[in-house]
C-alpha positions in Angstrom: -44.8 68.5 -26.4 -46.0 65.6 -28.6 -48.0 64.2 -25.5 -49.4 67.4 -24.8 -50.7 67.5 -28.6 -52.2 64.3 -28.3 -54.0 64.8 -25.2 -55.1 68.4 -26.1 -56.2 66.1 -29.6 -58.7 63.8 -27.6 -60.5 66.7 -25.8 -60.5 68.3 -28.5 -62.5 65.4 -30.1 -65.2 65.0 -27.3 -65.6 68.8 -26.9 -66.8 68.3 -30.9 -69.1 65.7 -29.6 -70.6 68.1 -26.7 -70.7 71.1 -29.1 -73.1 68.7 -31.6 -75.2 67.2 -28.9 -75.8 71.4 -28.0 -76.6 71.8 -31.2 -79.0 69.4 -31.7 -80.7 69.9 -29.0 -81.0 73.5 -29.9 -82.4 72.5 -33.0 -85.1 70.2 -31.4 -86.0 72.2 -28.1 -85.3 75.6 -29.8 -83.8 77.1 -26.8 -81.6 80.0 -27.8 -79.1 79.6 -25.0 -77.9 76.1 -26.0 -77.5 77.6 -29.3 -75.1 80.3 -28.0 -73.9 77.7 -25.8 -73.0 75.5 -29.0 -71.5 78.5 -30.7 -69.0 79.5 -28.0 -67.9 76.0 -27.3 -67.2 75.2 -30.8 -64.6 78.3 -31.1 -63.1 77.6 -27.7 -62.5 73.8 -29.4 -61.8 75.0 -32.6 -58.5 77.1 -30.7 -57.4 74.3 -28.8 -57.6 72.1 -32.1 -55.5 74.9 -33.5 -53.1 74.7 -30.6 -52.6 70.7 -30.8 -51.3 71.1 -34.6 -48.9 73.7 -34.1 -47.6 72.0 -30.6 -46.9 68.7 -33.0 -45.3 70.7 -35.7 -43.2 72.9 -33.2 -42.5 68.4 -31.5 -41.6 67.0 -34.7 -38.6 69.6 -34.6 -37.9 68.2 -31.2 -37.6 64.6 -32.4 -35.0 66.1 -35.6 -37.4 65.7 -38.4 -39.4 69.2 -38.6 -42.3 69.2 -40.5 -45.9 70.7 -41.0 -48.4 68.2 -39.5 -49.5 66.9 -42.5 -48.0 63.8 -44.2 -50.3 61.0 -43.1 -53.7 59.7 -42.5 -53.5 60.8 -38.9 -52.6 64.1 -39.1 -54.7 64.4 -42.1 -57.7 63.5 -40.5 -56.8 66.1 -37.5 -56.5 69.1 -40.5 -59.5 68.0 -41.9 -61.4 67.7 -38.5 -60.0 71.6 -38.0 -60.8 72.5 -41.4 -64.3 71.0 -41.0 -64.9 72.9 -37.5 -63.5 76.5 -39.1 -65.4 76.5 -42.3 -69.0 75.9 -40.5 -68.3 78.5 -38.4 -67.6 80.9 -40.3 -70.7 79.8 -42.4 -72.6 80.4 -39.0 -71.0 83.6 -38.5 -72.6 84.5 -41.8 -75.8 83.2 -42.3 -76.4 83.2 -38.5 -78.3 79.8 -39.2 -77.2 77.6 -36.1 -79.2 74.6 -36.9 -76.8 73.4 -39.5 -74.4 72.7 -36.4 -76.1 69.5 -35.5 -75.3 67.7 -38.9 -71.6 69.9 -39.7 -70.0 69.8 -36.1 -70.3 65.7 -35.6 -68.8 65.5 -39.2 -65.3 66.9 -37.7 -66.2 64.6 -34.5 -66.1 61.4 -36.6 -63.1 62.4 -38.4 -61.4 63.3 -34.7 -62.6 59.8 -33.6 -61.1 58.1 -36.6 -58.0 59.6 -35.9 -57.7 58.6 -32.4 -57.7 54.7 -33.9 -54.4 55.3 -35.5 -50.6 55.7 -34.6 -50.0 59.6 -33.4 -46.5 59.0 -33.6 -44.6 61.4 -35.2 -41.8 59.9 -37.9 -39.4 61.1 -40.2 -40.8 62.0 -43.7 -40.5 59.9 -47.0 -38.6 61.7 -49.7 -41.4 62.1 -51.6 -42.7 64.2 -48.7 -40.1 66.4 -48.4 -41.7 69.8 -50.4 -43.1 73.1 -49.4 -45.8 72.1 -52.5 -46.8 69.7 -50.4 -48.3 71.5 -47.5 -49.5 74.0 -50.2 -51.5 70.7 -51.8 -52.2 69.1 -48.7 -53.9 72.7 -47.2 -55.9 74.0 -50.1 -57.6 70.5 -50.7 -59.0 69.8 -47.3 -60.4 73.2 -47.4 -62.1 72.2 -50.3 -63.0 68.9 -48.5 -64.1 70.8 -45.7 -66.7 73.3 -47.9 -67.8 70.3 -50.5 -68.5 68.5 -46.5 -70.1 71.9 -44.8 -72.5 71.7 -48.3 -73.3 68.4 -48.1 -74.6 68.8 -44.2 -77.0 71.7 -45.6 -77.9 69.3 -48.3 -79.0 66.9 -46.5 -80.8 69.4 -43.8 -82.4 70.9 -47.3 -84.2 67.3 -47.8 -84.5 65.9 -44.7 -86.5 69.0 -43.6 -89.3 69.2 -46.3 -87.1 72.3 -47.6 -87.6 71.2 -51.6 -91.4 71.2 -50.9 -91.5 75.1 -50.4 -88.6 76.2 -52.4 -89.3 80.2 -52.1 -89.9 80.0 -48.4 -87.3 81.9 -47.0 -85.8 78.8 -45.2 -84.9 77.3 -48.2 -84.0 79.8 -50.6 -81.1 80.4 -47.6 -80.3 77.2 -47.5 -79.9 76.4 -51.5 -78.2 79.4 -51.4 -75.8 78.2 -48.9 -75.5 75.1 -50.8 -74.4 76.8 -53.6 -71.8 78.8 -51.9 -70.1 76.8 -50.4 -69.6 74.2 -53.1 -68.1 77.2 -55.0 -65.3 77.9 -52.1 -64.5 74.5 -52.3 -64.6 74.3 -55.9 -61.9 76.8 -56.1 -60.0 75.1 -53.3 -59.8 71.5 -54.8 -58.9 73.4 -58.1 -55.8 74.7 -56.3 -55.4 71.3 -54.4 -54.8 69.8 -58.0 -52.9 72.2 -59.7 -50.4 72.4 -56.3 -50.6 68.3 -56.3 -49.4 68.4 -59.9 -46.5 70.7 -59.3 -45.5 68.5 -56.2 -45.5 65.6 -58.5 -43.5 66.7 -61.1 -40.5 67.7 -58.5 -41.3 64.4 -56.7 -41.7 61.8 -59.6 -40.7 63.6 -63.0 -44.4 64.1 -64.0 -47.0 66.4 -63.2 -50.0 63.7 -63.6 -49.9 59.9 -63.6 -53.4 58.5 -63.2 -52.5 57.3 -59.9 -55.9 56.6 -57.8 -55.9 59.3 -55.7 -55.6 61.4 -59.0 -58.2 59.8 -60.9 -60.3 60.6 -58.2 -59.5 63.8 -57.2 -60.6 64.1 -60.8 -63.5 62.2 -61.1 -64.8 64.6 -58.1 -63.6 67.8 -59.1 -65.7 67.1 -63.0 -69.1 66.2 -60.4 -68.6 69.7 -58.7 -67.9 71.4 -62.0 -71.0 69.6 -63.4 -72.8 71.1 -60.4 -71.8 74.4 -61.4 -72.7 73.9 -65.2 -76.1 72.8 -64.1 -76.4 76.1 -61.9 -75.2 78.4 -64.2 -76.5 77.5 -67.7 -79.3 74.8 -66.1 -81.0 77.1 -63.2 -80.7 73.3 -61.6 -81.4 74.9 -57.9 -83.4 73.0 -54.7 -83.4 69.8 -54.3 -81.9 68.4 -57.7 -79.1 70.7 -56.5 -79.0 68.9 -53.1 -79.0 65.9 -54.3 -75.7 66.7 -56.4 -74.0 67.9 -53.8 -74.5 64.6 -51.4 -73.5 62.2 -54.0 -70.3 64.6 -54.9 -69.0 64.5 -50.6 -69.9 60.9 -51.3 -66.9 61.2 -54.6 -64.9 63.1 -51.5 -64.9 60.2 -49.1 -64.0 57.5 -51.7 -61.2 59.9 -52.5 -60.1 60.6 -49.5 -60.3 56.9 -47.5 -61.3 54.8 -50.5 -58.3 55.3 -52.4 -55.7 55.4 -49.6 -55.9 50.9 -49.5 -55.4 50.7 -53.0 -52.0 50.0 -54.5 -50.3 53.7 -56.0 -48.0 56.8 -55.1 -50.4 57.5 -52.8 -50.6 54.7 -50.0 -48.1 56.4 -48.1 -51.4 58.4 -46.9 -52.4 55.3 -44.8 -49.3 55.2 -42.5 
């Protein structure tokens, strides 16, 4: 069962690869099929990347230590590549605005490819591992990751496309729109993400916050997001300045997530 995950896992990576090649080519030959085409492949991979994680959880009770596919940088970066893949799509299924695919779809393909460079093996979990919080914590922040990620692609399709030059053409009044949206869903989701994070670390180390790395900057990222927000609500900040915001706070996301993994703290368990 743990083989078939990991093969199912390196389809599932190219299949991301093919559905943003469609995808961009849909957005530079503007042929509707390939759109569609895009569309339908990405939710056919986006159910077998849902099979592969539950046939590793259902192996890792095969091996004798059962556990939610979660608890390292591999199967991390497989949730977030699923996480990435889901959000989008249901952002497309809203806004029915497929050219965003051919800058949101590759970002689950690189974090699929990264994965495939580490050791799928599943292992028994550290002690510290060993709490329901932590698939609660673990869930709810890289569905945040995923919506701060989804923003930053329609950020950067904002300004790369001349959108901040006509900001009440209808193009871009979806897009900052967009923008705004889904920084909000993540917003709320890292906010959860830290409060379950701080009740896992109270039953796992006897205090809910230590300024540990990862926590500073979880921190650090969640206060750029919130000073996004500010500057929408009581700022009118909107188009590009808005954009820009939301690149440099994904940017906060990555260091969070990768940055801080090598350095020394509670946290470099993630890099196993």
């Amino acid at each position: 069962m743990e083989s078939a995950s990991n093969f199912i896992i390196v389809l599932v990576t190219f299949a991301y690869l093919a559905s943003s090649v469609l995808y961009i080519c849909h957005w530079v030959m503007k042929i509707g099929f390939l759109g569609a085409a895009a569309t339908w492949l990405s939710w056919l991979t986006l159910g077998g990347h849902s099979a592969a994680i539950l046939l590793r959880w259902l192996a890792s009770y095969q091996v004798g230590h059962g556990h939610a596919p979660l608890s390292n940088l591999f199967e991390s970066l497989i949730f977030f590549g699923w996480a990435l893949a889901l959000v989008y799509l249901l952002v497309e299924r809203a806004s029915k605005f497929k050219h965003l695919g051919a800058l949101a779809l590759p970002l689950a393909f690189f974090a699929m490819l990264y994965a495939l460079r580490l050791d799928p093996a599943i292992k028994p979990l550290l002690p510290a591992l060993q709490s329901n919080w932590l698939i609660a914590h673990v869930i709810t922040c890289f569905l945040g990751y995923a919506g701060f990620g989804v923003s930053c692609a329609l950020s950067l399709m904002y300004l790369f496309t001349g959108q901040h030059r006509e900001q009440n053409a209808p193009r871009a009044l979806l897009l900052d729109d967009l923008i705004y949206q889904t920084v909000v869903v993540g917003f709320i989701m890292l906010t959860a993400g830290i409060v379950t994070g701080a009740i896992w670390a109270e039953s796992a180390w006897g205090r809910y916050w230590g300024w540990d790395p990862k926590e500073t900057w979880s921190l650090i990222t969640w206060l750029v997001y919130a000073a996004l927000l500010h500057a929408r609500f009581l700022r009118g900040w909107e188009g590009r300045r808005l954009a820009v915001l939301s690149v440099v706070g994904f940017g906060c996301v990555l260091f969070t997530y990768f940055g801080v993994n090598y350095l020394p703290g509670l946290h470099s368990y993630a890099t196993m």
